[in-house]
C-alpha positions as CSV (number, residue, x, y, z in Angstrom):
1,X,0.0,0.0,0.0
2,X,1.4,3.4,-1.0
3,X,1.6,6.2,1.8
4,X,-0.9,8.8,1.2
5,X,0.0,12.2,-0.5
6,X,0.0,15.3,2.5
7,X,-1.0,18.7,1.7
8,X,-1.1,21.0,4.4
9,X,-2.8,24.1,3.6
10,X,-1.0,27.3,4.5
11,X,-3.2,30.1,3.1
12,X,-6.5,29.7,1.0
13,X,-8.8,32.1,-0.5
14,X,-10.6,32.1,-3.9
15,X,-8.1,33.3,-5.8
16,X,-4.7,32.3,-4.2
17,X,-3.8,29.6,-2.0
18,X,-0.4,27.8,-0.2
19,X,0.4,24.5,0.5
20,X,2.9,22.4,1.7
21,X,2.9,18.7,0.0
22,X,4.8,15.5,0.7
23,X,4.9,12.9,-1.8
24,X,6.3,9.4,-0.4
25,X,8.5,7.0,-1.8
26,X,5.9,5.0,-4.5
27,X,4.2,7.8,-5.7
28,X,3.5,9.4,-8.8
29,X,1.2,11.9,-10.7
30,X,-0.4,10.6,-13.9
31,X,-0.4,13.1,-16.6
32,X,-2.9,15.6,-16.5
33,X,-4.3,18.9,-16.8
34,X,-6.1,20.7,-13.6
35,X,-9.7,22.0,-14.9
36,X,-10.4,25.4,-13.8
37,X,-13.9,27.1,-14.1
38,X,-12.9,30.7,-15.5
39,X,-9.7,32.5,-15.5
40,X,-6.3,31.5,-16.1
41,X,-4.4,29.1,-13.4
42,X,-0.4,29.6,-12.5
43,X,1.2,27.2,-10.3
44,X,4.8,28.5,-8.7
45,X,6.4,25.0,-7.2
46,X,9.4,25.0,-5.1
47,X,11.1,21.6,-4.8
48,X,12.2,21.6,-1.2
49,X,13.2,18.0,-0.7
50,X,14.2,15.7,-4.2
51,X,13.7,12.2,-4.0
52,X,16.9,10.1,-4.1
53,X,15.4,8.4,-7.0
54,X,12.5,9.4,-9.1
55,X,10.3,11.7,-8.7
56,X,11.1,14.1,-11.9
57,X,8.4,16.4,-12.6
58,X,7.3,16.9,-16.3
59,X,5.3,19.6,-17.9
60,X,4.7,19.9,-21.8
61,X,5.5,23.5,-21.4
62,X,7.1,25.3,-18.6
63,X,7.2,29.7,-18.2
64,X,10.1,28.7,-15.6
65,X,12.1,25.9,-14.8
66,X,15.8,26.6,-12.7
67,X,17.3,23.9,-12.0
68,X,14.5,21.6,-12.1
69,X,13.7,23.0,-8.1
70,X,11.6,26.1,-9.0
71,X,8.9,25.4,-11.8
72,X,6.2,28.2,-12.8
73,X,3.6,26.6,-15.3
74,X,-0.2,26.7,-16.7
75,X,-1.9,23.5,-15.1
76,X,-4.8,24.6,-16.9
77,X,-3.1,24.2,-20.0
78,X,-0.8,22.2,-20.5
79,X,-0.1,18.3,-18.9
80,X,1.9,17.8,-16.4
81,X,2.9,14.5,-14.3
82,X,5.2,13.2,-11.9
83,X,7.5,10.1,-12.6
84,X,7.5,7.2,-9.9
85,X,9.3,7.9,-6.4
86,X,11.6,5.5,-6.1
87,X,13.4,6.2,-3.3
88,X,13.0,8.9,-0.9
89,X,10.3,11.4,-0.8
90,X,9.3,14.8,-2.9
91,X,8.4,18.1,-1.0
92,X,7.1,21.3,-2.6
93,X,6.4,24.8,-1.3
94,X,3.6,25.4,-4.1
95,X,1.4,29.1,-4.5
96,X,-1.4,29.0,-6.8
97,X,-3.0,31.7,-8.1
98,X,-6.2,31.6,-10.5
99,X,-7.0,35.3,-12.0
């Protein structure tokens, strides 16, 4: 059984929110695309903790990726996934904001 994925919220209104999320060794994120009812959705990840193994994130196209830690990207539209965490676990520091 795979631990469960944590997401602690830090800050959440309707238009801009904060959370904390911990994704544990076995995980992954199919590919996808986050369905928003109006507006235009930005994520802003920070890659706090890398996996040992695994764990790369993927996006068909990114505004910002540095050193595959910080990633700013349209989950409305484009697909995005994370490969299987082999070993370790992956934290991000993530701000949404849907204007």
């Amino acid at each position: 059984m795979i631990a469960p994925v944590k997401n602690k919220a830090l800050f959440s209104s309707n238009t801009f929110s904060i959370n904390l999320v911990t994704y544990p060794t076995n995980h992954s994120v199919m590919n996808h695309i986050d369905p928003v009812q109006q507006g235009r959705y930005y994520k802003l990840n920070f890659v706090l903790v890398k996996p040992k193994t695994g764990g790369a994130f993927k996006c068909s196209k990114c505004i910002i990726n540095w050193f595959n830690r910080v990633y700013l990207f349209r989950p409305d539209k484009y697909e995005h996934s994370v490969t299987k965490i082999e070993s370790g676990k992956r934290v991000l520091l993530s701000f949404a904001l849907n204007i």
